[in-house]
C-alpha positions as CSV (number, residue, x, y, z in Angstrom):
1,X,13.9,32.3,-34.5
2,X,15.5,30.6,-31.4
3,X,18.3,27.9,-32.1
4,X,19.9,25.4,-30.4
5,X,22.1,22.4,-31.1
6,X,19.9,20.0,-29.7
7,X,15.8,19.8,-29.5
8,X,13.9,18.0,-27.7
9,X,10.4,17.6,-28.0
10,X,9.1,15.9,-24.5
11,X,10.0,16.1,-21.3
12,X,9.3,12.9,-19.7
13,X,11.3,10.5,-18.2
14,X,13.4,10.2,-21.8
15,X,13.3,13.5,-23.2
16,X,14.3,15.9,-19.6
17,X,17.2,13.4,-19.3
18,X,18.2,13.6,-23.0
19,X,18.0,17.6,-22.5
20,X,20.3,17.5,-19.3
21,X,23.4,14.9,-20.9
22,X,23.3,16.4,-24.1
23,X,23.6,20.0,-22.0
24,X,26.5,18.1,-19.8
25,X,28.5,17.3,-22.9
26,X,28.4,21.1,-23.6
27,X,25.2,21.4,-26.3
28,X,22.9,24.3,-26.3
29,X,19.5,22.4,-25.5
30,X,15.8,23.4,-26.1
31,X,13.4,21.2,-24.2
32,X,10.0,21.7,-26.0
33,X,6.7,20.5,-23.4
34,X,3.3,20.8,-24.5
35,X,2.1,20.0,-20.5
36,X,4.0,19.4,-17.7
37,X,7.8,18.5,-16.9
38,X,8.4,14.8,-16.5
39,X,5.5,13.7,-18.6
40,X,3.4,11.1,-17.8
41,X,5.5,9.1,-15.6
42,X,6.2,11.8,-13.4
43,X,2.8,13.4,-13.2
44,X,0.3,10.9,-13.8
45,X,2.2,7.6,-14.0
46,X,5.1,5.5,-12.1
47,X,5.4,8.3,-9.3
48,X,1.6,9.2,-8.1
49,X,0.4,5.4,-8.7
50,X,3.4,4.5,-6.5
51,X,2.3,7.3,-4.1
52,X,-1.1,6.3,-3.3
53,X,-0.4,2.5,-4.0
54,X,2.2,2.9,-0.9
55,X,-0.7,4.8,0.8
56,X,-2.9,2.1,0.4
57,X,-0.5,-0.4,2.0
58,X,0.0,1.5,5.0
59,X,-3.9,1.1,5.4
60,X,-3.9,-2.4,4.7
61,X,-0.6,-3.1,7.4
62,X,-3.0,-1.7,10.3
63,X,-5.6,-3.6,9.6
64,X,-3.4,-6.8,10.5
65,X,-1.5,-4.7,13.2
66,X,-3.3,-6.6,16.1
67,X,-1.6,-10.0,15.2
68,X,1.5,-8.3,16.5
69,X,-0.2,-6.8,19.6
70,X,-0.5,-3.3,18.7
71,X,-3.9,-2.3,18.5
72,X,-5.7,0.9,16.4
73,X,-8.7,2.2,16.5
74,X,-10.9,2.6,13.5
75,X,-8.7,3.7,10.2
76,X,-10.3,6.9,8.5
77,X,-9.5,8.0,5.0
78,X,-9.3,11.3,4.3
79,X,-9.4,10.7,0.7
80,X,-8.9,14.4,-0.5
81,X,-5.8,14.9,1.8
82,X,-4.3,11.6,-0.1
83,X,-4.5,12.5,-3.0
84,X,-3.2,16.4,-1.7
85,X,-0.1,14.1,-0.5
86,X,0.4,12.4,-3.8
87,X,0.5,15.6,-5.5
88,X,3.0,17.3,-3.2
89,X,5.5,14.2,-4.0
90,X,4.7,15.0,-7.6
91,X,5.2,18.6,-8.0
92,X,8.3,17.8,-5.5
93,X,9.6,16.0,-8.4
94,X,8.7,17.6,-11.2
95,X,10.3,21.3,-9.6
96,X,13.6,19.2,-9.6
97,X,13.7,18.4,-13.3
98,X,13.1,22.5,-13.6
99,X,15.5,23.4,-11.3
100,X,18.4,20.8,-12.8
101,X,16.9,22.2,-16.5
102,X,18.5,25.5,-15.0
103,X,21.6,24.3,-13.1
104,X,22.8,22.5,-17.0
105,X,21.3,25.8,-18.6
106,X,18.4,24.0,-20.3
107,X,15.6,26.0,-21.8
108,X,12.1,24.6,-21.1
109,X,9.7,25.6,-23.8
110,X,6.1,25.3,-23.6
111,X,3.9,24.8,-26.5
112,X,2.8,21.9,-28.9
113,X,5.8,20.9,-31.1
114,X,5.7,19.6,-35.2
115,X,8.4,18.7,-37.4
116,X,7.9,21.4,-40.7
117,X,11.3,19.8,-41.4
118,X,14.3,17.7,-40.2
119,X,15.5,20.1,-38.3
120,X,13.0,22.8,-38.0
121,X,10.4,22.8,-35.2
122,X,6.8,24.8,-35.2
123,X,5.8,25.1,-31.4
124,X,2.4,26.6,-30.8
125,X,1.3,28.1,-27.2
126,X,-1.2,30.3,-26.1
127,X,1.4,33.0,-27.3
128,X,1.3,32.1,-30.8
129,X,3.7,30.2,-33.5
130,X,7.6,30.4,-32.9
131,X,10.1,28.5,-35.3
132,X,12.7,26.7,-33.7
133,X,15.6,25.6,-35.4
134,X,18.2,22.7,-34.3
135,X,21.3,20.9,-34.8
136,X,19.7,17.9,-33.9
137,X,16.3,16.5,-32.8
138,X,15.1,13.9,-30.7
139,X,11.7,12.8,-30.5
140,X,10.4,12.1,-27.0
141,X,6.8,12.1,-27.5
142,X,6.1,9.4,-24.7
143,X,2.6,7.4,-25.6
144,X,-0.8,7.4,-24.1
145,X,-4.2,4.9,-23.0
146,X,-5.9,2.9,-25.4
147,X,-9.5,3.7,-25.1
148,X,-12.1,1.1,-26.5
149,X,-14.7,2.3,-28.1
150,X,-17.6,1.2,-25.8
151,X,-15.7,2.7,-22.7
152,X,-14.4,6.0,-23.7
153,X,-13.4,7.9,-20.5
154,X,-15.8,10.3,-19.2
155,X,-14.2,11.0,-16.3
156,X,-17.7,9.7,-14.1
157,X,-18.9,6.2,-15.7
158,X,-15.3,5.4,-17.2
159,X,-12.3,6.1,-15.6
160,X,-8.9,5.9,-17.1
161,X,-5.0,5.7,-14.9
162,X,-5.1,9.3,-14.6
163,X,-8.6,9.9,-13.6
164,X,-8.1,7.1,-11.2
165,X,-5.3,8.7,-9.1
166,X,-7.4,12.2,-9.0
167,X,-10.6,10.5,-6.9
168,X,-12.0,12.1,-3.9
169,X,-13.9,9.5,-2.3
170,X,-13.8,5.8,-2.0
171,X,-16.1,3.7,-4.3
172,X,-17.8,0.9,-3.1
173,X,-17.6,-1.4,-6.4
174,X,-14.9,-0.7,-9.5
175,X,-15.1,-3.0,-12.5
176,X,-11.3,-3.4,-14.6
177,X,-10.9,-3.6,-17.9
178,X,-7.3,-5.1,-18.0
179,X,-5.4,-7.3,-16.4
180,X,-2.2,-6.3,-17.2
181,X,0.3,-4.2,-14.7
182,X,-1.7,-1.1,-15.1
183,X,-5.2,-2.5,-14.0
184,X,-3.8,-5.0,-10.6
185,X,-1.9,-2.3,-9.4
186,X,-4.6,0.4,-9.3
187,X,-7.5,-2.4,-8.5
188,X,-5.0,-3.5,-5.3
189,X,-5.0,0.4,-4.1
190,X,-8.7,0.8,-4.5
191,X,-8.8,-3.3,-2.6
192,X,-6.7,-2.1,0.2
193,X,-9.6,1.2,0.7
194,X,-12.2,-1.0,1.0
195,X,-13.7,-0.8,-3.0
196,X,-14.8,-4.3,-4.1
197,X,-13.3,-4.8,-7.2
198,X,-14.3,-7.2,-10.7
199,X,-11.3,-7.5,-13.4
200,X,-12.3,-8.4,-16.4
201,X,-9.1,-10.1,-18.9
202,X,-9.7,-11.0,-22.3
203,X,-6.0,-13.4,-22.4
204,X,-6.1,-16.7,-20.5
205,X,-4.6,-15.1,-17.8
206,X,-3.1,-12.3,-15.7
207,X,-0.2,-9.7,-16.6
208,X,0.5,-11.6,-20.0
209,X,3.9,-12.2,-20.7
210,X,5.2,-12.5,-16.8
211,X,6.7,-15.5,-15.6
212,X,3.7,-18.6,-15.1
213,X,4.6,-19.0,-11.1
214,X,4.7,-14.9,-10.5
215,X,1.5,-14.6,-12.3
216,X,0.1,-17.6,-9.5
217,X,1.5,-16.0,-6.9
218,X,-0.1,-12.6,-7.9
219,X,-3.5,-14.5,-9.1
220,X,-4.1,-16.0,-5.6
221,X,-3.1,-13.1,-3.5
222,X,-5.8,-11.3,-5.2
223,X,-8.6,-13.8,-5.1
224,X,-7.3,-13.8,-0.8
225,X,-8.4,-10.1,-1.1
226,X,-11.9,-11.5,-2.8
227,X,-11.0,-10.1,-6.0
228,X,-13.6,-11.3,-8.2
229,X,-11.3,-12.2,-11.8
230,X,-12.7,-13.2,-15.3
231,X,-10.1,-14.3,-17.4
232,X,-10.7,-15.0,-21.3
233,X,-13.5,-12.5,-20.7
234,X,-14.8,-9.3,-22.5
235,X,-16.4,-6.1,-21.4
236,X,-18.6,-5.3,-24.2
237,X,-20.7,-2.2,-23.0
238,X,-22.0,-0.2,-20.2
239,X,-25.3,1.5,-19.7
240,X,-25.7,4.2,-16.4
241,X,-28.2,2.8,-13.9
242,X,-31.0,5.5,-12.6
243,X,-30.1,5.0,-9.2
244,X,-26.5,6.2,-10.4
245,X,-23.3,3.7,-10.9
246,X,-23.2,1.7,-14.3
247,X,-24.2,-1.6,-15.4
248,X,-21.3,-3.3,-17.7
249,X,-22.3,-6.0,-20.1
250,X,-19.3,-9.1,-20.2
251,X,-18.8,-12.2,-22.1
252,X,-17.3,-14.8,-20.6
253,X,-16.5,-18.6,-20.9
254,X,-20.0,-19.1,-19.4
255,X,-22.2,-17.3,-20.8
256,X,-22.6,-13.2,-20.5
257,X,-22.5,-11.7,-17.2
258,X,-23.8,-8.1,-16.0
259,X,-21.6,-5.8,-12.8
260,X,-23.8,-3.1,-11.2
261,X,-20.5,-0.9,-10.3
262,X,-19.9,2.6,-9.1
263,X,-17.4,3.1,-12.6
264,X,-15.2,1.4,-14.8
265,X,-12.0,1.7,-15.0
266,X,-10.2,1.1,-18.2
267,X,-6.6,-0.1,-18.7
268,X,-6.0,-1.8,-21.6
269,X,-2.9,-1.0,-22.4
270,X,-1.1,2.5,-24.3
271,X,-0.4,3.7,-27.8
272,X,3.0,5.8,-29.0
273,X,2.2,9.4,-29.7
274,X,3.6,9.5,-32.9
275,X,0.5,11.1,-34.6
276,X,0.7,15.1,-34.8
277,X,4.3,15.7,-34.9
278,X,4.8,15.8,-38.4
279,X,7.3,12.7,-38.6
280,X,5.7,11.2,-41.3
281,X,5.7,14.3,-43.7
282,X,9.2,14.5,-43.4
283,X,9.8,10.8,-44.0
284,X,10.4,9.1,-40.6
285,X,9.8,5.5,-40.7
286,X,7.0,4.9,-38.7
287,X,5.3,1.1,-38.1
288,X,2.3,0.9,-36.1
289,X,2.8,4.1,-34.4
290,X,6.5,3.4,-33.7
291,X,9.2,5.1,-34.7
292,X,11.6,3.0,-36.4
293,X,15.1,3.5,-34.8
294,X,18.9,1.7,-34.7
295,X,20.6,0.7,-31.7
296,X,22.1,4.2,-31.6
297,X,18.2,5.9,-31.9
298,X,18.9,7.1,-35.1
299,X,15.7,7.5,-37.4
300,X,16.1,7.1,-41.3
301,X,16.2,11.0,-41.4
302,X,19.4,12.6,-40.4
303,X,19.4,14.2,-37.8
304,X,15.9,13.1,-36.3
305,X,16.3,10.7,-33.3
306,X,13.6,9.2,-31.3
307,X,13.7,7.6,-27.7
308,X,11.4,6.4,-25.1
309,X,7.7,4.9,-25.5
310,X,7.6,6.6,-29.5
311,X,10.7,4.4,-30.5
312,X,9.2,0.8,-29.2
313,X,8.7,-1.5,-26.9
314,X,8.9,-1.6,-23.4
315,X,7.2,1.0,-22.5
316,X,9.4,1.7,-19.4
317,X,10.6,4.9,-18.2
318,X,14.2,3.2,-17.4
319,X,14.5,2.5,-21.1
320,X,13.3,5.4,-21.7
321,X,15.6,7.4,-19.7
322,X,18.8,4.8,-21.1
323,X,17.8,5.8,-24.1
324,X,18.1,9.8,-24.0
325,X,21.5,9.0,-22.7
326,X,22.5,7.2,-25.6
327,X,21.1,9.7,-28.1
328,X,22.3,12.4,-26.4
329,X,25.9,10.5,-26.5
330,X,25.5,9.8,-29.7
331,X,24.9,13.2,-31.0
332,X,28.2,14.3,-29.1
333,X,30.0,12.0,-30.7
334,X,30.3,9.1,-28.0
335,X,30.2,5.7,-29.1
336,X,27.2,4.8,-27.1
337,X,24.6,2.3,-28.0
338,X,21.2,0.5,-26.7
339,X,21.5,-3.0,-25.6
340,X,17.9,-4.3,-24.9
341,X,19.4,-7.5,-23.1
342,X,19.0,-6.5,-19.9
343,X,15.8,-4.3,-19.3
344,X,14.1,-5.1,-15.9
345,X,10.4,-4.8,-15.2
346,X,8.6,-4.2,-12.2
347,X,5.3,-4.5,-11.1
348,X,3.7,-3.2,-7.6
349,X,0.7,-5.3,-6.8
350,X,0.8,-7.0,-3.8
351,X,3.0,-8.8,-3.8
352,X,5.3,-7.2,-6.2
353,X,6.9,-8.6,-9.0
354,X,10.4,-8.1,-10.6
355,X,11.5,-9.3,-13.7
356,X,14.7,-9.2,-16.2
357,X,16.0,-11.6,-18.4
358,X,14.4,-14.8,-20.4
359,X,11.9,-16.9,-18.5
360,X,12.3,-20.7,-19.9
361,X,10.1,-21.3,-22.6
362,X,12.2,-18.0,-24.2
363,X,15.6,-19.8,-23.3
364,X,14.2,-22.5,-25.3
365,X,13.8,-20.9,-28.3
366,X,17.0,-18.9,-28.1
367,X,18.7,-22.3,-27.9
368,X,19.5,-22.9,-24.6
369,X,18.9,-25.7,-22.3
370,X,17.5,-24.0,-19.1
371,X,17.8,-25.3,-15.4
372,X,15.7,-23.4,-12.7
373,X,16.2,-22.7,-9.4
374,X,13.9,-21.8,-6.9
375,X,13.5,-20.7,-3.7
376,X,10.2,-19.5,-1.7
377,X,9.8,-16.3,0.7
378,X,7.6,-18.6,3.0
379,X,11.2,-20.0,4.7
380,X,12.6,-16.3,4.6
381,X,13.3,-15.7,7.7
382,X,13.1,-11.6,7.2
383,X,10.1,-12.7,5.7
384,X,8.4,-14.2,7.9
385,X,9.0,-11.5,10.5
386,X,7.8,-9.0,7.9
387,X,4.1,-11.5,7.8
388,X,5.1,-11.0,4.2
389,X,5.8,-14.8,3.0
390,X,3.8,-14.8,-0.3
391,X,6.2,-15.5,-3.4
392,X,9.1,-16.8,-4.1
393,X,12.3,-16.4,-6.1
394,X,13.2,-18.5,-9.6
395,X,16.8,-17.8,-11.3
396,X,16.3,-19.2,-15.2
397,X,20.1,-20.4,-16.2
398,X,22.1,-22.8,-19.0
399,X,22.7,-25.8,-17.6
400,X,26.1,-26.2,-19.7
401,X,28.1,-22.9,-19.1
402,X,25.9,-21.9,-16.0
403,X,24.9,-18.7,-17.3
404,X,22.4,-16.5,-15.2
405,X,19.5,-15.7,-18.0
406,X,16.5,-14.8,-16.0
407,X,15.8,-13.7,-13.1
408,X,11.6,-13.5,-11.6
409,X,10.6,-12.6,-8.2
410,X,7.4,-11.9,-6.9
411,X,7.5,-11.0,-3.3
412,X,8.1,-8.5,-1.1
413,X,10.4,-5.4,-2.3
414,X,10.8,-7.5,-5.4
415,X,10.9,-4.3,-7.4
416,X,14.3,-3.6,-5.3
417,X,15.4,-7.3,-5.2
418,X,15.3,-7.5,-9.0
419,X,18.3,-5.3,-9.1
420,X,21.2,-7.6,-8.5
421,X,19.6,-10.2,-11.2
422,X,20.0,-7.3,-13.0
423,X,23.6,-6.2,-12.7
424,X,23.9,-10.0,-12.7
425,X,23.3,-10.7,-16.5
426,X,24.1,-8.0,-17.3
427,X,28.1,-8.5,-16.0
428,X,27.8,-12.0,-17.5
429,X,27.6,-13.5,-13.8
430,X,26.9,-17.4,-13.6
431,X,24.5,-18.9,-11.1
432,X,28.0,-19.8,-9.0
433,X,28.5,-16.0,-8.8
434,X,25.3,-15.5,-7.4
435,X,25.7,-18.1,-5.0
436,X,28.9,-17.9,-3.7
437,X,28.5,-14.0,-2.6
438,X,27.8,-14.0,1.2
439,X,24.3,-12.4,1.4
440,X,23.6,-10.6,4.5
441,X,21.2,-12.0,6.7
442,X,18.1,-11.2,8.0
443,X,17.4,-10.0,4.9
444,X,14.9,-10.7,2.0
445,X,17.7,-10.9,-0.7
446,X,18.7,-14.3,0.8
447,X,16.3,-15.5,-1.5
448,X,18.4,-14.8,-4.3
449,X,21.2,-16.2,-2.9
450,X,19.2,-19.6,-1.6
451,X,17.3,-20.2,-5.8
452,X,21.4,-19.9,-6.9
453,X,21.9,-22.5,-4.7
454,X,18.4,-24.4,-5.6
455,X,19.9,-24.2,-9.2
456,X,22.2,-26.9,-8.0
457,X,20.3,-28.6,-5.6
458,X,21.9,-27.1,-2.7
459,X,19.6,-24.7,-1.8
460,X,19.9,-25.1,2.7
461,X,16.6,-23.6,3.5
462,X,14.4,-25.6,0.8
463,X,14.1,-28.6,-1.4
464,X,12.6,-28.6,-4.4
465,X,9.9,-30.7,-5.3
């Protein structure tokens, strides 16, 4: 029987960095992986989307290369040798976490893991059962697609993410299920290579629960590309056409409509993977697949921790990550908790979105009197030399101590931009802060600077309306 103070079962973006602090701070660490190191963000998630999503924009940049005077001849995909690229980033990666699992003295075991008891571990492989026992365990079991009944993935008719980034040619018409972050940003790759693409959204509008004006910004951009969108809309079921491709069956506001389309792909959103690990047998707390957890990632079992996609919402492989920090801290005796105050999102369609803090209608309700400030990428002057002027920047703050509470960008390199908003609210800066730092110019993070200013009407570059 192999021991170790600490177990972890998952090595995703929460679990291999839980292994490596808990290893830092001196524990004997097991790292149990039923597939591949760095889970699904690593190997079929943030990084290869990002990959080929970057891909894609290099494509689409040429094809608007002549308005700067620097003419190409026709673009060719080699479809097989981009997705060859993607993986070699990938496994790039994912040889890191194995070679840092080394450097800290980590031990990587492969196999399926279950709780037979708080502290006891069953891992089955090809070589058989082993027992593990630990000091500690924490519960990194990540999550994975919701699949709708009528559009199981197949793998030819009904794609899923991860089928999506292993295609090997370019198809000429995709239908979405989803319009959330999942579905715009791998419709926008497959735009940029030509595919005409139909998204199908049952809510009343795009990437539910971003910021009104980033979802316009994002809406219109796509309908530019001749993205055909069907909000408050349902995909009820597909039938294969003889002359190959599928026909999908949708309701909409007016009246059902049929897609003759090469596949589906379905995103429609993930589930915690808190089924098969035996939590529940020895009396974890579990609520509609999460695992219930404190603000230290403690279960109700001693002993038992959980972190990462299994232990809540967001679903976000930075919280994830904070997280096996603070359990790993925890367990060595730190006094390290989660503060969910300040957890940024971002989103790569094109443009990109960042987002962290309250938008207003949720300072509202937490008793705040919001003032906005805004300030638009269209007077950017890095902007504009980019031919990237789409978006715009909107700080949410209290109008009576000045507060920054929000911060929402959708733009270029809004994914990077949303970083100071974030160290922003998060150090209790107030809009003056923000405004008063000189900003180096030409650069895209002037926008920031400029919607601080907006906040108090003295925005130089723009007026609000």
């Amino acid at each position: 029987m192999k021991r170790a103070d600490v177990v972890v079962i998952g090595a995703g973006p929460g679990g291999y960095v839980a292994a490596i602090r808990a290893a830092q701070l001196g524990k004997s660490v097991i790292c149990i992986e039923k597939e591949k190191l760095g889970g699904v963000c690593l190997n079929v998630g943030c990084i290869p989307s990002k990959a080929v999503i970057h891909a894609s924009t290099v494509v689409d940049r040429l094809g608007h290369a002549a308005e700067m005077g620097i003419t190409t001849g026709p673009v060719a995909i080699d479809v097989p040798k981009l997705i060859a690229w993607k993986q070699k980033v990938v496994d790039r990666l994912t040889g890191g976490i194995g070679v840092l699992f080394k450097t800290w003295k980590v031990e990587a075991v492969a196999g399926t893991a279950k709780l037979v008891g708080p502290t006891t571990i069953e891992v089955t492989s090809s070589a058989g059962v082993e027992t593990i026992e630990a000091g500690d365990v924490i519960v990194a079991t990540g999550s994975r697609p919701i699949e709708l009944p009528a559009f199981k993935v197949d793998g030819k008719n009904v794609l899923g993410s991860t089928e999506c980034l292993e295609i090997q040619s370019i198809p000429k018409k995709v239908l979405v299920i989803g319009g959330g972050y999942i579905g715009l940003e791998l419709g926008t790759f497959l735009r940029k290579l030509g595919t005409e693409i139909v998204v199908v959204e049952f809510m009343k509008s795009l990437l539910p629960g971003q910021d009104t004006d980033c979802v316009d910004v994002v809406h219109r951009e796509l309908k530019k590309r001749k993205v055909e969108i069907h909000l408050e809309s349902k995909a009820m079921r597909y039938e294969p056409r003889a002359e190959g491709g599928v026909r999908v069956f949708v309701e909409t506001p007016k009246g059902e409509k049929t897609f003759d389309v090469d596949w589906v792909l379905s995103t429609i959103g993930r589930k915690p993977n808190s089924d098969g690990v035996g939590l529940e047998a020895i009396g974890v707390k579990v609520e509609k697949g999460f695992v219930v957890v404190d603000k230290q990632l403690r279960t109700n079992v001693p002993h038992v921790y959980a972190i990462g996609d299994v232990a809540g919402q967001p679903m976000l492989a930075h919280k994830a990550s904070k997280e096996g920090i603070i359990a790993a801290e925890v367990i060595c005796g730190l006094p390290s908790a989660a503060d969910y105050r300040v957890v940024p999102a971002v989103i790569f369609t094109d443009p990109e979105v960042g987002s962290v803090g309250m938008n207003e209608e949720q300072a509202k309700a937490a008793g705040h009197d919001p003032v906005i400030g805004k300030f638009p990428f269209s007077v950017n002057g890095r902007a504009i030399s980019l031919g990237e002027t789409a978006g715009l920047c909107k700080i949410v703050a209290d109008r009576k101590t000045d507060l920054v509470l929000g911060v929402h960008i959708v733009g270029p390199e809004a994914s990077n931009l949303i970083a100071e908003a974030t160290l922003a609210i998060e150090m209790g800066a107030r809009v003056e802060d923000i405004a008063a730092t000189i900003h180096a110019h030409p650069t895209l993070a002037e926008v920031v600077m400029e919607a601080a200013e907006g906040v108090h009407g003295k925005a130089i570059h723009y007026k609000s309306k």
